[in-house]
Each structure stands twice: as structure tokens, then as C-alpha cells.
C-alpha positions in Angstrom: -141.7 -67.1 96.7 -140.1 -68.7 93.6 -137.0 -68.6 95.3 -138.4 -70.1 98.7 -139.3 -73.2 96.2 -135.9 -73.5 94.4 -134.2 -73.5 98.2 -137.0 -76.8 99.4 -136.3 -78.3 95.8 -133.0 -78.5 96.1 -132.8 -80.2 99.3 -136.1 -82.2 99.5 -134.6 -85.4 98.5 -131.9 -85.0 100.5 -133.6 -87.2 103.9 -133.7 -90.0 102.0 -130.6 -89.9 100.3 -129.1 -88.7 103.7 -130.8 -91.8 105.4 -129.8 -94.4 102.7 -126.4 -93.8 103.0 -127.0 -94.4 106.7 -126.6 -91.1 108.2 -129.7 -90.5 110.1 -128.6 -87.8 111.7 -127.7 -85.6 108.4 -131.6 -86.8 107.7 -133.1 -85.4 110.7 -131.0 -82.0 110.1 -131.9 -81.7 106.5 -135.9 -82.3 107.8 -135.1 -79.3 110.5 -134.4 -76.7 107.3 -137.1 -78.1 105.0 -139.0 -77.4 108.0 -137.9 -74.0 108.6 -138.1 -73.3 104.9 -141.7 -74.5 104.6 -142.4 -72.2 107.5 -140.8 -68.3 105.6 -142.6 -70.0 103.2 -145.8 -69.8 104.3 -144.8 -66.3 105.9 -144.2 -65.4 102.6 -147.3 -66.6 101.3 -148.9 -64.4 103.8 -146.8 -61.2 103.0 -145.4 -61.3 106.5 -141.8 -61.2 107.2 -139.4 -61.9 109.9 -136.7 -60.0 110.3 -134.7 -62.6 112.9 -135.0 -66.5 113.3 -136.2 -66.0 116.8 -139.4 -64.7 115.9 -140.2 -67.8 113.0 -142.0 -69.5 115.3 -144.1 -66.9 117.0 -144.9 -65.2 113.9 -145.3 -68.8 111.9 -147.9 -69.5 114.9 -149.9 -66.2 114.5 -151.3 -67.4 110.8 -154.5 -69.2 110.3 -152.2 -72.5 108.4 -150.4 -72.9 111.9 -152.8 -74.9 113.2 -153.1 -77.5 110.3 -149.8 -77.5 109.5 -147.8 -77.8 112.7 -148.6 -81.2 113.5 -146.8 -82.3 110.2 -143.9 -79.7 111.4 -143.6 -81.0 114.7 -143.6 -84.5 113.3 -140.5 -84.4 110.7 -138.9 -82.8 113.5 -139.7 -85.5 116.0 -139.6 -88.6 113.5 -136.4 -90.9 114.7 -136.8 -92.7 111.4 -136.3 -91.6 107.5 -140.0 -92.6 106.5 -141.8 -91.3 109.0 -140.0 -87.9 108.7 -140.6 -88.3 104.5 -144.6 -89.1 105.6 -144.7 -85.6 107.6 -142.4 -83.8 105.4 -144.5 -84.9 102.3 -147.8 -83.8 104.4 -146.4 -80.1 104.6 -145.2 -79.8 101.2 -149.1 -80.6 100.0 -150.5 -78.6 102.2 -148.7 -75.4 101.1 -148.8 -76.6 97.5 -152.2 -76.1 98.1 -151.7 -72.3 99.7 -149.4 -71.5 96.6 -152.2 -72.6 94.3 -155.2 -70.6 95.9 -153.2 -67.5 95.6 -153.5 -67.2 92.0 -150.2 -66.1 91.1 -149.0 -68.9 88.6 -151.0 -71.5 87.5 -152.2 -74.4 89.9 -149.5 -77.5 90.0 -150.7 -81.0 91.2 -150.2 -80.8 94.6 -149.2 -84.2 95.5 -146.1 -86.0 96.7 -144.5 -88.1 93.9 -141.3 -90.6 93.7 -137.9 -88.3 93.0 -137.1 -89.8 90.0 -136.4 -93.7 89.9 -135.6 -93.1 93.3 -137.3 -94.3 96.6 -137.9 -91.4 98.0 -141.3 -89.5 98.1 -141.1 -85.6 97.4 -143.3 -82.7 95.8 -140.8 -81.9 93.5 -141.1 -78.2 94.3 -139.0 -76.9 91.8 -142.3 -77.0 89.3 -143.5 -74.2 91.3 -140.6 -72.1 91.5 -140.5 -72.4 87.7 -144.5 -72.0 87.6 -144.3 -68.4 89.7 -140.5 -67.4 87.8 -142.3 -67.9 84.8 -145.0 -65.0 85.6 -142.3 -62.7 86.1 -142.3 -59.8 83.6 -140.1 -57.2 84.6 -136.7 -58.5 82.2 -134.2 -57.3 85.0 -136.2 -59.8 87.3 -136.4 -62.3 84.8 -132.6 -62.2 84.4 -132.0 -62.6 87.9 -131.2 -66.3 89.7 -133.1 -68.0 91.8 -131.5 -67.3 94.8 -133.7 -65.4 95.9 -132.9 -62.1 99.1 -129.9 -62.1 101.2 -132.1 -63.7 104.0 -132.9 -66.6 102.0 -128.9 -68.1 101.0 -127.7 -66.7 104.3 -128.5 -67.2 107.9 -125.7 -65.2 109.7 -127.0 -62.4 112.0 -124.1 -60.2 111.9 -123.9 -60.3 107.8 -127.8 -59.4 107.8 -127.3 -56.7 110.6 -124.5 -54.9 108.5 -126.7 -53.1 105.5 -123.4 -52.3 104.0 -122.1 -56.2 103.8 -125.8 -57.1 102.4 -125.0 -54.7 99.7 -122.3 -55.9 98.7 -123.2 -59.2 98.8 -126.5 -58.9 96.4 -124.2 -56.8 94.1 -122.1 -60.0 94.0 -124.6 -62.3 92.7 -125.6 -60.2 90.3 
């Protein structure tokens, strides 16, 4: 899970910046993985996972936040314009603050969107609670490791995550 933060944290700010410097399009895109990330998020947060994009939004569907949250989804996806996708995106990123903070397994983080630094963007700065669940981890081996969290979550290609051999080799070269 604190990995799943680190990967929205480091891109949340990205649709504004994307839209400031006039791309729109690179804003809409960066909105479609915080919105996919948002989503194994909340699988996560439910111990459910899904072993192949094409079942996100089936499985995403079947839990009891997929009826609150998919309205913000749907609406960062649909949003033709940076601040109504921020609006929507910002929405979401409260509403599983608030999931990550009833499951008790760091301490509860405001859970409210905030400017990203002196910036005009709006965000939830999810990083705190990557650092807030990273920081409960005891094991030292676990401790020691990056953020980066499994294979699944810093690649998307079906054939690498198909291949148990490639995965393999690939964890053993983060480490």
C-alpha cells in the first residue's frame, strides 16, 4: 500500500503542470493512471488483487467504495478541462485517504486536498501516507527496501508479468 502512495505522489501534480504548460492532452492521460492507480489502490485496501488489467474494472466494481467513488473516476476521466479533472481527482484521493485511515495501519493523515507547494495546483500530497504506512514497517529487510513497491506496480507489460522467470530477475535487480 505504501508503495501504491509513492506511485499517485509522484504523479499527482503532474495534470496541472501538464495542463500549464499547455498540453491537455498529457493532462487527461496522467488523470487516466492516477485513476487506475486510485483503483489497485483501493483493491489493495481491500486485500483483493488482480492479476490482469482487464479485470480492474470488474473487480474495482465488486467493492462496497465503487459506488461512491466512481462518479469522481468517471469524472477525471471525462473532464475536457485541467480543473475540473483536478476537482474529481482531488475528490478520489479524499475519499480513499479516508479508507487508508479507517484501516488502522499507520496513523490517520488529514485527509484533505491541499496546494502542491507554492504552486496552483490542488493535490493530497499522498506521499505522507506512503511515509505514514513505510514507517510501521518492522521487518529491517522490508524496511531497507524502496518504495517501488511489486513487479505489477512499476510495470504494466503482460508478457514480462506472464514470464515468472523475467519477474525474478527483475525484483532481484532492484534490489
Amino acid at each position: 500500500m505504501a508503495c501504491q502512495w509513492q506511485r499517485i505522489s509522484q504523479e499527482e501534480a503532474f495534470v496541472g503542470r501538464c495542463a500549464e504548460s499547455g498540453d491537455d492532452i498529457g493532462s487527461a492521460v496522467v488523470a487516466g493512471r492516477l485513476v487506475r492507480d486510485l483503483m489497485r489502490l483501493c483493491l489493495l485496501l481491500d486485500r483483493r488483487y488482480v492479476p490482469s488489467t482487464k479485470w480492474l474494472g470488474s473487480s474495482f466494481g465488486r467493492l462496497s467504495v465503487a459506488g461512491p467513488l466512481t462518479p469522481s473516476l468517471r469524472g477525471a476521466l471525462a473532464a475536457t478541462d485541467h480543473p475540473t479533472r483536478e476537482a474529481h481527482l482531488c475528490d478520489a484521493y479524499e475519499t480513499v485517504a479516508m479508507l487508508q485511515n479507517a484501516t488502522g495501519l499507520a496513523a490517520p493523515l488529514d485527509p484533505t486536498r491541499r496546494p502542491y507547494h507554492s504552486r496552483p495546483f490542488l493535490v493530497l500530497h499522498a506521499d505522507r501516507f506512503a511515509q505514514a504506512l513505510a514507517g510501521t514497517l518492522t521487518h529491517p529487510a522490508l524496511r531497507e527496501l524502496p518504495l517501488v513497491g511489486g513487479v505489477d506496480q512499476w510495470a504494466d507489460s503482460t508478457d514480462l508479468l506472464h514470464q515468472s522467470r523475467a519477474v525474478r530477475a527483475a525484483v532481484h535487480a532492484i534490489r
